[in-house]
C-alpha positions as a Markdown table, in Angstrom:
| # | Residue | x | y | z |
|---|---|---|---|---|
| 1 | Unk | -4.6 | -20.1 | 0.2 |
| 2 | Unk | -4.4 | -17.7 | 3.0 |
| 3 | Unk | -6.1 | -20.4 | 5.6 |
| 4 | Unk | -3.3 | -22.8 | 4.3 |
| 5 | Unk | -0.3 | -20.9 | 5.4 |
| 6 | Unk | -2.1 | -19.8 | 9.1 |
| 7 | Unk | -3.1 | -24.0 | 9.3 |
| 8 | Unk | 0.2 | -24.3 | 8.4 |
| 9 | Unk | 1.9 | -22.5 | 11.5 |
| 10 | Unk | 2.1 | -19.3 | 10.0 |
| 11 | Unk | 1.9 | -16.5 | 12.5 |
| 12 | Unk | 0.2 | -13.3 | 12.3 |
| 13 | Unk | 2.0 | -10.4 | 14.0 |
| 14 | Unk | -0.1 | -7.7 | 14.8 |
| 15 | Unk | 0.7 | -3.9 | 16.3 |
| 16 | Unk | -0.5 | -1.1 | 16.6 |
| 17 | Unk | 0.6 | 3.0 | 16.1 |
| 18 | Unk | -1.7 | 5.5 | 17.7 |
| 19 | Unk | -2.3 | 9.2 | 16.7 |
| 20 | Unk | -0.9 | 11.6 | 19.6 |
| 21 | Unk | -0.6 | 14.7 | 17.7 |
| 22 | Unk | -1.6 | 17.9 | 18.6 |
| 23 | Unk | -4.0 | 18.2 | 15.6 |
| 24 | Unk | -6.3 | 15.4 | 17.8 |
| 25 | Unk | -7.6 | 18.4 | 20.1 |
| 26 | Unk | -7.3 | 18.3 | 23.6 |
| 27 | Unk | -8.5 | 14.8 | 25.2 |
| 28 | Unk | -10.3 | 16.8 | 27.9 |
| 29 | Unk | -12.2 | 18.7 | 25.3 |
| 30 | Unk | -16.0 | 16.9 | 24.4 |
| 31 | Unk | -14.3 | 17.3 | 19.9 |
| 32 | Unk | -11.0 | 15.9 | 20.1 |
| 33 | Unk | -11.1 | 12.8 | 18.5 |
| 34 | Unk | -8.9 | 11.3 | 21.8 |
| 35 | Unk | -12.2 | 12.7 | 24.0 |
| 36 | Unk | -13.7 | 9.6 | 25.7 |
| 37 | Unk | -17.4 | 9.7 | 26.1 |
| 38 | Unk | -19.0 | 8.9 | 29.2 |
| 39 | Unk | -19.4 | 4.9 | 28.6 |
| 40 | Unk | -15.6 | 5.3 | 27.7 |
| 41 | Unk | -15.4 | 4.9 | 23.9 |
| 42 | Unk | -14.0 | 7.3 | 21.2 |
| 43 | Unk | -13.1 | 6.7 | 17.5 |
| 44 | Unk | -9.7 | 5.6 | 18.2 |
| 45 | Unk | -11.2 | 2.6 | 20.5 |
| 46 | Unk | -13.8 | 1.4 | 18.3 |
| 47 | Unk | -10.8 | 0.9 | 15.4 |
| 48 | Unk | -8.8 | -0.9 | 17.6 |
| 49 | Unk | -11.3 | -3.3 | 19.0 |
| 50 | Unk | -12.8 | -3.3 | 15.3 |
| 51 | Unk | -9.4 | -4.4 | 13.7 |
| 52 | Unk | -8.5 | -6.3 | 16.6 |
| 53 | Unk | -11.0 | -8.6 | 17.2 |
| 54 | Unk | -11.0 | -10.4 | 14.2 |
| 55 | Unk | -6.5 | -10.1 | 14.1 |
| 56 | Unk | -6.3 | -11.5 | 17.0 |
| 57 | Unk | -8.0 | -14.4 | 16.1 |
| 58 | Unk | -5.0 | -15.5 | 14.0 |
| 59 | Unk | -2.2 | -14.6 | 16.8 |
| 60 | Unk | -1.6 | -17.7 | 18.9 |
| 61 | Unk | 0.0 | -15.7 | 22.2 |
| 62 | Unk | -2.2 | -12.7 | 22.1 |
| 63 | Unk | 0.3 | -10.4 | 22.5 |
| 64 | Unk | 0.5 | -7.1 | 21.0 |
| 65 | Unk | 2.7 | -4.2 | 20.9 |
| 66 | Unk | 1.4 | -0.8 | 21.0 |
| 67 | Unk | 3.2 | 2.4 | 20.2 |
| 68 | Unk | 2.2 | 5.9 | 20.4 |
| 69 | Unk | 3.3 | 8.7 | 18.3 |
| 70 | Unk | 3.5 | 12.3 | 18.0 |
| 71 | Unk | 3.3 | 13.5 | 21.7 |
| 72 | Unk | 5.6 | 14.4 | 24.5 |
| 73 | Unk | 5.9 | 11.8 | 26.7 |
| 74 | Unk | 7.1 | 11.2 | 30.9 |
| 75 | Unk | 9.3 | 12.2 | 32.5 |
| 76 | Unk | 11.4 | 14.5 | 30.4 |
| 77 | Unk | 8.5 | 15.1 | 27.9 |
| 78 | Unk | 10.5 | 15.0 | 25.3 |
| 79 | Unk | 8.4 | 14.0 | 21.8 |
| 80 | Unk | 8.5 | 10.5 | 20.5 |
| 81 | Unk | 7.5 | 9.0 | 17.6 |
| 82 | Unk | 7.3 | 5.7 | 18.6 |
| 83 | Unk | 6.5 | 5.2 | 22.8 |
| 84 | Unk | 5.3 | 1.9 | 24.1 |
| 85 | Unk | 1.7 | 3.0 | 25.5 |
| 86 | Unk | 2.9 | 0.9 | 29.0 |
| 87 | Unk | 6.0 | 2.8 | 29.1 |
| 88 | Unk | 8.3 | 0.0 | 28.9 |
| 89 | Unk | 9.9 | -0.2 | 26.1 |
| 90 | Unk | 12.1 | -3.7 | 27.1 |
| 91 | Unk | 8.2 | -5.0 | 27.0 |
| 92 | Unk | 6.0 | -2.9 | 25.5 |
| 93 | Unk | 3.3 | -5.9 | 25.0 |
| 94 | Unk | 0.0 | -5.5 | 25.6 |
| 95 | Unk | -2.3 | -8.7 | 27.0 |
| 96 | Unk | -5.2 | -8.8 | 24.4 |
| 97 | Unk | -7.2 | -6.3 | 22.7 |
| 98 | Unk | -8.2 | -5.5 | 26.1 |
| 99 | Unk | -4.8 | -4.8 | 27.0 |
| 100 | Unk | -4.3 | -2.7 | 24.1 |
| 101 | Unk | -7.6 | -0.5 | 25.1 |
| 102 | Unk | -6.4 | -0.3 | 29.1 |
| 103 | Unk | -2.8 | 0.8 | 27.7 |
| 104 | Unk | -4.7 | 3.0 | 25.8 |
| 105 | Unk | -6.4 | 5.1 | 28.4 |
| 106 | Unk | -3.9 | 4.8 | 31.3 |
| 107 | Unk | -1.3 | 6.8 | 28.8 |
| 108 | Unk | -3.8 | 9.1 | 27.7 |
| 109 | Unk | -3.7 | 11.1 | 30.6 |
| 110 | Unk | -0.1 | 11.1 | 30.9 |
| 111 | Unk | 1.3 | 12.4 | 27.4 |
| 112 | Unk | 1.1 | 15.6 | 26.1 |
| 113 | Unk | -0.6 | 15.4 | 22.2 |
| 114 | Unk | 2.6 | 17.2 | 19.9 |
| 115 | Unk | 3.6 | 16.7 | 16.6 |
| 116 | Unk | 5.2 | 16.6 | 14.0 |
| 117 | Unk | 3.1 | 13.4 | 12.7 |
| 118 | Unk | 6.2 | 10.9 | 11.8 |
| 119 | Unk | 4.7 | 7.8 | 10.0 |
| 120 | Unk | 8.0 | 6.3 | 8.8 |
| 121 | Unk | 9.8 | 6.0 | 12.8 |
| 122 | Unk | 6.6 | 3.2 | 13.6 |
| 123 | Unk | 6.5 | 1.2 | 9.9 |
| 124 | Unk | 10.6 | 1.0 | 10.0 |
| 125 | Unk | 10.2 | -0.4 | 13.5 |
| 126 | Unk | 7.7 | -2.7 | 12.5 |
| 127 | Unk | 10.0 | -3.2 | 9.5 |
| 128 | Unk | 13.1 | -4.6 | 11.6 |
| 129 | Unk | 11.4 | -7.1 | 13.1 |
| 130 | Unk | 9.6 | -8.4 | 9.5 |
| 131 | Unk | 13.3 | -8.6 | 8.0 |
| 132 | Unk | 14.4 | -10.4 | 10.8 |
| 133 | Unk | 11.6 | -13.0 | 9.8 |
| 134 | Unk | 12.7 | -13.5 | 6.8 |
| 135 | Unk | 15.5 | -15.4 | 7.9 |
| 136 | Unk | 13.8 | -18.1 | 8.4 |
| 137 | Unk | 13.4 | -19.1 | 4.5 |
| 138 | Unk | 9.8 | -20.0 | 5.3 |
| 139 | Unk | 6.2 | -18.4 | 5.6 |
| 140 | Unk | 6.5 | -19.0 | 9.4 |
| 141 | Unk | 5.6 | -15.1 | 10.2 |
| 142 | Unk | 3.7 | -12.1 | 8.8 |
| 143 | Unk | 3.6 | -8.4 | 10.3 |
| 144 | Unk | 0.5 | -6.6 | 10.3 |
| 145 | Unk | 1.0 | -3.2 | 11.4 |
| 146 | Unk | -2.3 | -0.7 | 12.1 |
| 147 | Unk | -2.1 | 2.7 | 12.7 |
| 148 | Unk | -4.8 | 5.1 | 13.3 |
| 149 | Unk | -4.4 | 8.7 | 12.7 |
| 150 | Unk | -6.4 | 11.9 | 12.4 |
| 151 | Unk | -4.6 | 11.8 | 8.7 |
| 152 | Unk | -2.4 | 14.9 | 8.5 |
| 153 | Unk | 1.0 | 13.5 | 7.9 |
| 154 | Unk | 4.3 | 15.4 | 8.0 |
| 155 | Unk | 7.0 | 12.9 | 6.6 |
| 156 | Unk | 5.4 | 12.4 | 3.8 |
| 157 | Unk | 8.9 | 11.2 | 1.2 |
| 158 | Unk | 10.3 | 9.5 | 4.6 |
| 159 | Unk | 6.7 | 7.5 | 4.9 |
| 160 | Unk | 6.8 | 6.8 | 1.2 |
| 161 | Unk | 10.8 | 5.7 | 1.5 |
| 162 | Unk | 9.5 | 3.1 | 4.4 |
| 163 | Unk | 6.7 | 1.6 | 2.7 |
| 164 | Unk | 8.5 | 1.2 | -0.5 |
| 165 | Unk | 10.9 | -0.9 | 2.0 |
| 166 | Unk | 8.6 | -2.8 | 3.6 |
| 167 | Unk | 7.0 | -4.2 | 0.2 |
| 168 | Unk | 9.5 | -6.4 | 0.0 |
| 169 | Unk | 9.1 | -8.1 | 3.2 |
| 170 | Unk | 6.3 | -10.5 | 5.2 |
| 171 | Unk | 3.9 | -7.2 | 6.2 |
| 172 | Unk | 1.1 | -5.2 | 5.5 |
| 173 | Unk | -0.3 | -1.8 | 7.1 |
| 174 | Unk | -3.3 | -0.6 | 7.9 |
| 175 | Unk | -3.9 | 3.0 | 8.1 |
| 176 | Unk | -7.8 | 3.7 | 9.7 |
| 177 | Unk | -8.1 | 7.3 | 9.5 |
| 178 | Unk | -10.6 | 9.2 | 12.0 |
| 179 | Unk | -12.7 | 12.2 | 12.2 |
| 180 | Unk | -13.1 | 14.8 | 9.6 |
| 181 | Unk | -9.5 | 16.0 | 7.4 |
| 182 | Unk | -8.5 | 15.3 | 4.2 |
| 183 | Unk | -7.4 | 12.4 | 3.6 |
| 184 | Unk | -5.7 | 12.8 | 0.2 |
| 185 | Unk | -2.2 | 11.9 | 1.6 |
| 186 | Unk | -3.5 | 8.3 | 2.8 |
| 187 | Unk | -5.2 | 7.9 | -0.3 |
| 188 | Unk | -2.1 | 8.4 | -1.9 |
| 189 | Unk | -0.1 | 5.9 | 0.5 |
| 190 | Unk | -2.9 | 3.1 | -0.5 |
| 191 | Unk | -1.4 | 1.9 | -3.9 |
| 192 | Unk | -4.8 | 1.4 | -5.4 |
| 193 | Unk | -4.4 | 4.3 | -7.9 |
| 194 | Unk | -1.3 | 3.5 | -9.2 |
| 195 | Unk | 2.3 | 2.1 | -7.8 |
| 196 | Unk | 3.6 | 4.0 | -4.9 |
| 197 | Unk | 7.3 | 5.2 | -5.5 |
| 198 | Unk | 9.7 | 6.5 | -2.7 |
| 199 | Unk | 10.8 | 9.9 | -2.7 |
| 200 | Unk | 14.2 | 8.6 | -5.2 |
| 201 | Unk | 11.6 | 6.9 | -7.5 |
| 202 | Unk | 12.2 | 3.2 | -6.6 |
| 203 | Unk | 8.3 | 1.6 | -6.8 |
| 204 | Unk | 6.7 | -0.7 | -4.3 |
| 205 | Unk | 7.0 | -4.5 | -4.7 |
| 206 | Unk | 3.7 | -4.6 | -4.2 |
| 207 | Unk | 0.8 | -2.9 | -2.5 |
| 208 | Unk | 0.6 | -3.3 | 1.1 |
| 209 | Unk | -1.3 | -0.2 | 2.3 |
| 210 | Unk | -5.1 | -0.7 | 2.9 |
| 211 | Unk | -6.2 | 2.8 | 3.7 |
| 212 | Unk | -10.2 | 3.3 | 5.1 |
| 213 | Unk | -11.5 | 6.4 | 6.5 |
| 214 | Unk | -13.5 | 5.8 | 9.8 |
| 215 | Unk | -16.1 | 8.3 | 8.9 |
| 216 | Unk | -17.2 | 5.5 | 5.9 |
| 217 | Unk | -18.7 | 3.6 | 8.7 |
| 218 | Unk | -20.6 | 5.9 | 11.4 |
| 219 | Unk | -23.9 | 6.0 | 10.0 |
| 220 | Unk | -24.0 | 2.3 | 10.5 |
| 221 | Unk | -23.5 | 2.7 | 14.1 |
| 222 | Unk | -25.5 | 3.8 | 17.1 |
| 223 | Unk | -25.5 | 6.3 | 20.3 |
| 224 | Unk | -24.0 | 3.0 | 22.2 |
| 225 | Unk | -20.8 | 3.3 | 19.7 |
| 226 | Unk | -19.6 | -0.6 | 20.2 |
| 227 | Unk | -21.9 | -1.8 | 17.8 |
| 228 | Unk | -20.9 | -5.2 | 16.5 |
| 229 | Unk | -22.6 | -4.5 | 12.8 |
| 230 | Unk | -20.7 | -1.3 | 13.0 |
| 231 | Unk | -17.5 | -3.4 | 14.2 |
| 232 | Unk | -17.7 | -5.6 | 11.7 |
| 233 | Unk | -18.2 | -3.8 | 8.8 |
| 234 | Unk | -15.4 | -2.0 | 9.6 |
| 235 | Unk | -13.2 | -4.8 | 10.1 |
| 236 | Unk | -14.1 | -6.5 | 7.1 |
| 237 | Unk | -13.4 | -3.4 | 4.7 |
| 238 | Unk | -9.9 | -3.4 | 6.7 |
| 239 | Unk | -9.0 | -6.2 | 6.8 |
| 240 | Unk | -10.1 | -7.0 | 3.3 |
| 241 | Unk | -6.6 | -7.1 | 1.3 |
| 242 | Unk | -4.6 | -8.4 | 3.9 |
| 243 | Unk | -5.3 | -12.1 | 3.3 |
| 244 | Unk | -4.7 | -11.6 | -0.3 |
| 245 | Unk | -1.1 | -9.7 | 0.7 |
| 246 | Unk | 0.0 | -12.5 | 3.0 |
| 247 | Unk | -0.5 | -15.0 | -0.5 |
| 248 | Unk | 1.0 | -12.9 | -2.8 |
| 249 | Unk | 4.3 | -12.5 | -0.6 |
| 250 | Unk | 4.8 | -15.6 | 0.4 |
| 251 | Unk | 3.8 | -17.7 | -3.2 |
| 252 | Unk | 6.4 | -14.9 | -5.0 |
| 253 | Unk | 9.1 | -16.0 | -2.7 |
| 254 | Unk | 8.1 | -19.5 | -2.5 |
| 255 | Unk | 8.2 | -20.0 | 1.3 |
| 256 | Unk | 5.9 | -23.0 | 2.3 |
| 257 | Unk | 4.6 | -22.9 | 5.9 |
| 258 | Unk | 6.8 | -24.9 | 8.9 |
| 259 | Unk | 4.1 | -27.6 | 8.7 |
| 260 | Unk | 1.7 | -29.5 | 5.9 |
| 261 | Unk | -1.8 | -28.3 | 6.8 |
């Protein structure tokens, strides 16, 4: 079972990809989905804390990386696809889910939101460090990677190329999409209807996209935004297949933990 392989040592590797793009609206504006309210919360931070909360109960050091992408970042402001949200991208870390949410809104202020919105430079990231895992010949680490996005998607074959990729090693993605667009292309990245191919036609492994739209959840929260009920449902519909996909991977490759439970 899934509680086997974390007893077992089995690390969960969480990070996460945030939505800079232009199609956000301007943070300073009260409806761009990057806008924080007065008590300091927005869409984008009630996912992460959501998601996060119940992750980072199965990540012994508590140590995230977080990557932006989509805007033009300091000094040259050139546009990135995949910036630390610290800046340092030796160490681009974050202490907590706290960490994460401080990151958060000390680079808010800094970037400019851009575009295009490039998926596949974050999951092939991501990707690298998963293969590297697998070295190991055991079920000694898994990658979870989340990324929230306002859901209009410009690599679309590139995106689909990467996932089809990373089916065949120790991760999973998350995609929480927030506000109010169609979501037809994250639908379509979530396996459920059918087996994702890449843009040459080679299918997926195995599903590893859990897709949930943010909006699913807002009637169960209230003016204060960090509602736990609210959290929680939210986390639980996201984080529903992962324990399921950490199984399945591991039991078709038959890696055992590094320790007997």
């Amino acid at each position: 079972t899934f509680l086997d392989y974390i007893m077992g040592g089995c690390q969960l590797n969480f990070t996460v990809g945030i939505d800079f793009t232009g199609s956000n609206g301007d943070p300073r504006s009260p409806d761009s989905l990057h806008y924080l309210s007065p008590n300091g919360v927005n869409e984008y931070l009630t996912a992460i804390w959501s998601v996060g909360m119940v992750i980072q109960d199965y990540d012994a050091d508590k140590m995230f990386p977080a990557f932006g992408f989509g805007a033009q970042i300091p000094p040259s402001f050139q546009v990135s696809h995949e910036f630390p949200l610290n800046f340092n991208p030796s160490n681009p870390f974050c202490n907590g889910i706290q960490g994460i949410v401080d990151a958060y809104r000390a680079c808010l202020p800094q970037v400019r939101l851009y575009g295009p919105t490039n998926f596949s430079p974050i999951i092939n990231h991501v990707a690298r460090f998963a293969a590297a895992a697998t070295q190991q010949k055991m079920a000694s680490q898994y990658f979870v990677l989340l990324i929230i996005t306002d859901g209009v998607i410009t690599d679309l074959d590139q995106t689909r190329t990467a996932i089809v990729n990373a089916s065949k090693l120790p991760m999973s993605i998350i995609i929480v999409g927030v506000g109010g667009a169609d979501f037809d292309a994250m639908e379509f990245l979530d396996g459920d209807n059918g087996v994702l191919r890449s843009s040459s036609g080679e299918s997926a492994v195995r599903d590893i996209v859990q897709f949930v739209p943010f909006r699913k959840f807002q009637n169960v929260s209230n003016l204060n935004g960090m509602l736990n009920k609210y959290c929680r449902a939210l986390a639980q519909c996201v984080l529903a297949e992962v324990p399921q996909q950490v199984v399945n991977y591991f039991s078709t490759y038959k890696l055992q933990p590094p320790k007997n439970p």
